[in-house]
FIVEX-624401 format. One record per residue (C-alpha): residue number from 1; x, y, z. Coordinates in nm, 2 decimals, decimal comma, always signed. Layout:
% residues N
+-----+--------+--------+--------+
| seq |      x |      y |      z |
+-----+--------+--------+--------+
| NUM |      X |      Y |      Z |
...
+-----+--------+--------+--------+
***
This chain:
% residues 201
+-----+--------+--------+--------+
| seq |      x |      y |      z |
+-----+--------+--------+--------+
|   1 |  +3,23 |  +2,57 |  +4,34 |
|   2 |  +3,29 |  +2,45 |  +4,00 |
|   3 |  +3,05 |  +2,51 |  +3,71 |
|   4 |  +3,00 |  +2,09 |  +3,69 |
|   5 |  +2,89 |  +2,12 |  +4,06 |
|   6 |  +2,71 |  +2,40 |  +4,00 |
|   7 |  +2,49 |  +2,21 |  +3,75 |
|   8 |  +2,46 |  +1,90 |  +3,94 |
|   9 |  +2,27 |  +2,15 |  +4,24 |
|  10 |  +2,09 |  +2,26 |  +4,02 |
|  11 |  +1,96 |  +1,93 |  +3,83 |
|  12 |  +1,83 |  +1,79 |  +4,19 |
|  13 |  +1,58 |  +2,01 |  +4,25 |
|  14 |  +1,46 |  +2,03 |  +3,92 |
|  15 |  +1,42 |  +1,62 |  +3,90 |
|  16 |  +1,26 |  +1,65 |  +4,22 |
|  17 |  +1,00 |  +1,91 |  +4,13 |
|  18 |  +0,93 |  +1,73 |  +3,81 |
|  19 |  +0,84 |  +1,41 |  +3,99 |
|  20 |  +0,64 |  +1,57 |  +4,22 |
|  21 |  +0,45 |  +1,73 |  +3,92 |
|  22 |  +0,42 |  +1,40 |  +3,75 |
|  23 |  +0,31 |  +1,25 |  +4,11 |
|  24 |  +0,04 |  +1,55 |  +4,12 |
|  25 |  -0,14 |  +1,49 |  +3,78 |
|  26 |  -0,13 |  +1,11 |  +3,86 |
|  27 |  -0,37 |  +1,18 |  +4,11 |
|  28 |  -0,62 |  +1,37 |  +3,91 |
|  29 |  -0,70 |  +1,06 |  +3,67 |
|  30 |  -1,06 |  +1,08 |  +3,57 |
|  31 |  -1,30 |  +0,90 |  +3,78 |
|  32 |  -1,45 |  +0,59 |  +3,62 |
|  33 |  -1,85 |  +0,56 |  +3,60 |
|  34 |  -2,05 |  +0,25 |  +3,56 |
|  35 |  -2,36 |  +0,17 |  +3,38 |
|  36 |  -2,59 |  -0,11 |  +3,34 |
|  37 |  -2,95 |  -0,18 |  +3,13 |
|  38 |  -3,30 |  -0,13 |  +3,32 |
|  39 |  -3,55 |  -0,33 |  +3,27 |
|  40 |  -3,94 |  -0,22 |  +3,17 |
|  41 |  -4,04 |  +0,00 |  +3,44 |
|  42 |  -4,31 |  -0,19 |  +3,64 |
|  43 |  -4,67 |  -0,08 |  +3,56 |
|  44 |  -4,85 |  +0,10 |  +3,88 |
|  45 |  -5,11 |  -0,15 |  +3,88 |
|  46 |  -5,15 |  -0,50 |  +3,89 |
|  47 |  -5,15 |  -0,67 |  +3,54 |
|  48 |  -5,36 |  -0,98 |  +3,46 |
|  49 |  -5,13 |  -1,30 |  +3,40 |
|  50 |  -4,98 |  -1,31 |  +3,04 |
|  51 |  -5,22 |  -1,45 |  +2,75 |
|  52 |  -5,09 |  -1,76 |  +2,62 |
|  53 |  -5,00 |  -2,12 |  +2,73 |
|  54 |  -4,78 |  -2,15 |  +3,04 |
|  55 |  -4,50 |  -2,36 |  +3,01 |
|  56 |  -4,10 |  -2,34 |  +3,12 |
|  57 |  -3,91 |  -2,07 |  +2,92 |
|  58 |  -3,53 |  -2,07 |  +2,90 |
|  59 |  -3,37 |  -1,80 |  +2,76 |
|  60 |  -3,01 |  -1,90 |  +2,61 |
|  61 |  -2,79 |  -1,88 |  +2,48 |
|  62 |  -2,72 |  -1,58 |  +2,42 |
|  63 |  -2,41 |  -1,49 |  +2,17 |
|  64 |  -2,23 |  -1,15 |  +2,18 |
|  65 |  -1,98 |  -1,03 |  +1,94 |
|  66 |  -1,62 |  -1,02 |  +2,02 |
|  67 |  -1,60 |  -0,64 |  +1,99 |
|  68 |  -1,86 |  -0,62 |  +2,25 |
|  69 |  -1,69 |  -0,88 |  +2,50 |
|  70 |  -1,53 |  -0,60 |  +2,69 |
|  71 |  -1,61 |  -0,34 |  +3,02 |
|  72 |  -1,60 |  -0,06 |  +2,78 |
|  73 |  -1,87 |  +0,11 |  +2,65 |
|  74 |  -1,80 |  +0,06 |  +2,25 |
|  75 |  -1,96 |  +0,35 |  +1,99 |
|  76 |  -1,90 |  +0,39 |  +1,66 |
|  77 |  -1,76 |  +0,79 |  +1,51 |
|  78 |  -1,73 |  +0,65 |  +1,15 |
|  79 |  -1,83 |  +0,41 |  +0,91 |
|  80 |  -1,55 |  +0,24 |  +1,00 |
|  81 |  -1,44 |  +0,38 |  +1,37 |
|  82 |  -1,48 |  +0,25 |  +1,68 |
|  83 |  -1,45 |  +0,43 |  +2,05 |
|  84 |  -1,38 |  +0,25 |  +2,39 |
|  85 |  -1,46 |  +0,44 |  +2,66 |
|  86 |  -1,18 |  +0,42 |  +2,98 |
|  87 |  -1,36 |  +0,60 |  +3,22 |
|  88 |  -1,73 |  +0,50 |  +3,13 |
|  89 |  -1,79 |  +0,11 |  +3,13 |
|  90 |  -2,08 |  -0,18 |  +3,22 |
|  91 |  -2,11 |  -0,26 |  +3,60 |
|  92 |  -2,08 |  -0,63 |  +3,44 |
|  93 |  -2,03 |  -0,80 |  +3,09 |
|  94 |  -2,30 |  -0,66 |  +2,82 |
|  95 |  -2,38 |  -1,05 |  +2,71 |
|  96 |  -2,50 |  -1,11 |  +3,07 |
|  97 |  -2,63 |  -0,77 |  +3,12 |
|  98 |  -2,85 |  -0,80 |  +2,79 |
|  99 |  -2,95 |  -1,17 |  +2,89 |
| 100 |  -3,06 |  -1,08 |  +3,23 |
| 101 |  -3,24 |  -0,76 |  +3,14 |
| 102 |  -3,40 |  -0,96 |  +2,88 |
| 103 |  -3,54 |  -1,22 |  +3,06 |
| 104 |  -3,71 |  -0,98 |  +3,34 |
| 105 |  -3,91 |  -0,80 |  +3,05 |
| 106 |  -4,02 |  -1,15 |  +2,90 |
| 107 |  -4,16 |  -1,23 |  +3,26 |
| 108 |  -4,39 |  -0,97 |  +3,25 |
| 109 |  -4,51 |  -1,02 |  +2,87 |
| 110 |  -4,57 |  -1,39 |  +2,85 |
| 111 |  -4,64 |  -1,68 |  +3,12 |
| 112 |  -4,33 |  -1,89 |  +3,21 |
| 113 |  -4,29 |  -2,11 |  +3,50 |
| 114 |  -3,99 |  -2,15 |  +3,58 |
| 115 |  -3,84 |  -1,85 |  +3,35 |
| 116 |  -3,48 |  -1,98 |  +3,35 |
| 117 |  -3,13 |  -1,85 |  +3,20 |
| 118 |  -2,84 |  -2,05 |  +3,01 |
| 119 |  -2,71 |  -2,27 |  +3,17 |
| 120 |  -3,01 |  -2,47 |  +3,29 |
| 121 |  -3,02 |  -2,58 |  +3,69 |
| 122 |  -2,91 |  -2,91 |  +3,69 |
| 123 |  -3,16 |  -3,18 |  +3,64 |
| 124 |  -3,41 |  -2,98 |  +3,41 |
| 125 |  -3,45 |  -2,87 |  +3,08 |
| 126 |  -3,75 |  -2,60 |  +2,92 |
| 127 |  -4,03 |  -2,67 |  +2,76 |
| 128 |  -3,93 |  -2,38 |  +2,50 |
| 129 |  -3,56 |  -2,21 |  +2,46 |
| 130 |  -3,48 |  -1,90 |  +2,26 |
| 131 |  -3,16 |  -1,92 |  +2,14 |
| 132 |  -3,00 |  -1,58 |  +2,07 |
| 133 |  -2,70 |  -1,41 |  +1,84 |
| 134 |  -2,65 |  -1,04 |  +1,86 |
| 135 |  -2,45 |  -0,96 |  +1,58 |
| 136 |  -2,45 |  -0,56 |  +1,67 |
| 137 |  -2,55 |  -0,39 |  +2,03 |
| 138 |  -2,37 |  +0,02 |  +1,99 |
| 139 |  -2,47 |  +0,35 |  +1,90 |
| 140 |  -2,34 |  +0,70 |  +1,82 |
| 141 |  -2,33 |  +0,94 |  +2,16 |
| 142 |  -2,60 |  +1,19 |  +2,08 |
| 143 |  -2,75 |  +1,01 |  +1,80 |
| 144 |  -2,93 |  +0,63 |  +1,77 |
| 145 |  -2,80 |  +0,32 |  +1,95 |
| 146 |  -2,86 |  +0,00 |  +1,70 |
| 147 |  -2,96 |  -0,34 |  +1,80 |
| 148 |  -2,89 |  -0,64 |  +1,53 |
| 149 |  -3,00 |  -0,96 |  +1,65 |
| 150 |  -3,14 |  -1,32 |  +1,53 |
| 151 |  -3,36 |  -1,57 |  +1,76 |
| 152 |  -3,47 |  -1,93 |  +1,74 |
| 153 |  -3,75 |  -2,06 |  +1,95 |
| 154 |  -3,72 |  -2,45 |  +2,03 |
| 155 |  -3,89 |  -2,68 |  +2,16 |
| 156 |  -3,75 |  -2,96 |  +2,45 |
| 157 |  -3,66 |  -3,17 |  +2,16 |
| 158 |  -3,41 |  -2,91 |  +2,00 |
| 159 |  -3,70 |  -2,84 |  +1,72 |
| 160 |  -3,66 |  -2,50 |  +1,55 |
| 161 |  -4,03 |  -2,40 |  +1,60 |
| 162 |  -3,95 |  -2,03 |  +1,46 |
| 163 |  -3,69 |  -1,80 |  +1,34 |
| 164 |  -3,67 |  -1,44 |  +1,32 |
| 165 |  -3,37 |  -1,18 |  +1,26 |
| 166 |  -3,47 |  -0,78 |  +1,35 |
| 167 |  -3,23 |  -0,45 |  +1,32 |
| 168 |  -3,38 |  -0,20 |  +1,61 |
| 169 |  -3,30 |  +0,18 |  +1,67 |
| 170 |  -3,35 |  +0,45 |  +1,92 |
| 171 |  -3,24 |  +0,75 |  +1,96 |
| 172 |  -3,06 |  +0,86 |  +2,25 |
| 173 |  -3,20 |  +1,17 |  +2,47 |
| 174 |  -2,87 |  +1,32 |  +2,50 |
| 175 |  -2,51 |  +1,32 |  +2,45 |
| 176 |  -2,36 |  +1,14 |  +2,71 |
| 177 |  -2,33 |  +0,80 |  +2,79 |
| 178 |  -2,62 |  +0,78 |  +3,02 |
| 179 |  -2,85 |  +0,83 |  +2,75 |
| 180 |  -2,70 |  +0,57 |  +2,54 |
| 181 |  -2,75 |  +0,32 |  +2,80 |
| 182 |  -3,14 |  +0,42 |  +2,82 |
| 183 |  -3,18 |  +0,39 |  +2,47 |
| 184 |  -3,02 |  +0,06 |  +2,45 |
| 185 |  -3,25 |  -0,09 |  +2,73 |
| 186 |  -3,55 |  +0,05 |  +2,52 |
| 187 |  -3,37 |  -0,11 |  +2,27 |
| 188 |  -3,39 |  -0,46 |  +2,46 |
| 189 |  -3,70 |  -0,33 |  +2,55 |
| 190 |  -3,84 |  -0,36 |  +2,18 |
| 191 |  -3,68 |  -0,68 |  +2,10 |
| 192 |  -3,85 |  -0,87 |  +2,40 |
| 193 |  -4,17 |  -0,80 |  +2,25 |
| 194 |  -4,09 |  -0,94 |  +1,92 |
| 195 |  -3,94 |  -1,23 |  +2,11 |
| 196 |  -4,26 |  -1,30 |  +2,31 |
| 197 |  -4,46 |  -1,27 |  +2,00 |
| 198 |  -4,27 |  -1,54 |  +1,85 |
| 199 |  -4,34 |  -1,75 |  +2,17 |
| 200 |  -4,71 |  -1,71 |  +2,16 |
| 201 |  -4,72 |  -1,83 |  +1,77 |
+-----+--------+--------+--------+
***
């Protein structure tokens, strides 16, 4: 045998063991985890009926930031650094998480029938709408998650009856990703009770 062929051998069953390595540590990717906001745990007895006049509530719309319009979790390492997360994202897209979230803590903190989201059902409209833009919903692992956010309350005409912009923080129990999501539903947490203020004035 000649030392070309000898080579040749010899480069087979190295290529194949290399692409059963690669094969191998394809399989090991990371598993991918999902997270989503909770709502105000319900109180473990019945609460009277929410002080203050009960008319239809719509909540919407509700305006995200285009950094945030993704599955990734998105925290900040720097002034000016951002982190997506591959293998830890929302269960669904954080503007409808954070608008359905918020709309179950507003129906226990002030009376609204019907309590409806953006876009209305067809053939009604709310007595009163808040109309939302989040202009920053992250955190820091570990440290505080940070909720920017403006509101307008209006009435059926479109009148701006109030107006009202709030920065929030909370620190996060832990370092993981878990604990960021809990302190960014306390987060939403915090801001429905300024928004139901607003509705009672």
């Amino acid at each position: 045998m000649t030392t070309a062929s000898m080579l040749r051998s010899l480069a087979v069953p190295t290529a194949l063991a290399a692409t059963l390595l690669l094969a191998a540590g394809c399989g090991k990717s990371a598993p991918t985890h999902f997270y989503s906001l909770s709502p105000t745990p319900a109180p473990q007895q019945a609460q009277p009926t929410p002080a203050g006049p009960c008319l239809s509530l719509g909540i919407g719309p509700v305006d995200f930031p285009a950094y945030l319009d993704r599955s990734q979790i998105v925290t900040r390492s720097g002034a000016n650094r951002m982190q997506l997360a591959e293998f830890d994202q929302w269960i669904e897209t954080p503007r409808e998480n954070f608008q359905r979230i918020l709309t179950e803590n507003l129906a226990g903190l002030v009376c609204a029938k019907p309590l409806v989201t953006y876009p209305w059902p067809t053939g009604g409209h709310p007595d009163r709408q808040v109309v939302i833009q989040v202009a920053r919903f992250d955190g820091v692992l570990g440290q505080d998650a940070v909720l920017r956010a403006s509101w307008s309350v209006l009435d059926a005409d479109g009148k701006n009856l109030a107006w009202r912009s709030n920065e929030y923080k909370q620190a996060a129990a832990g370092p993981d990703y878990d604990s960021l999501a809990a302190a960014q539903s306390r987060l939403v947490e915090q801001f429905a009770k300024d928004v139901a203020d607003s509705l009672r004035q």
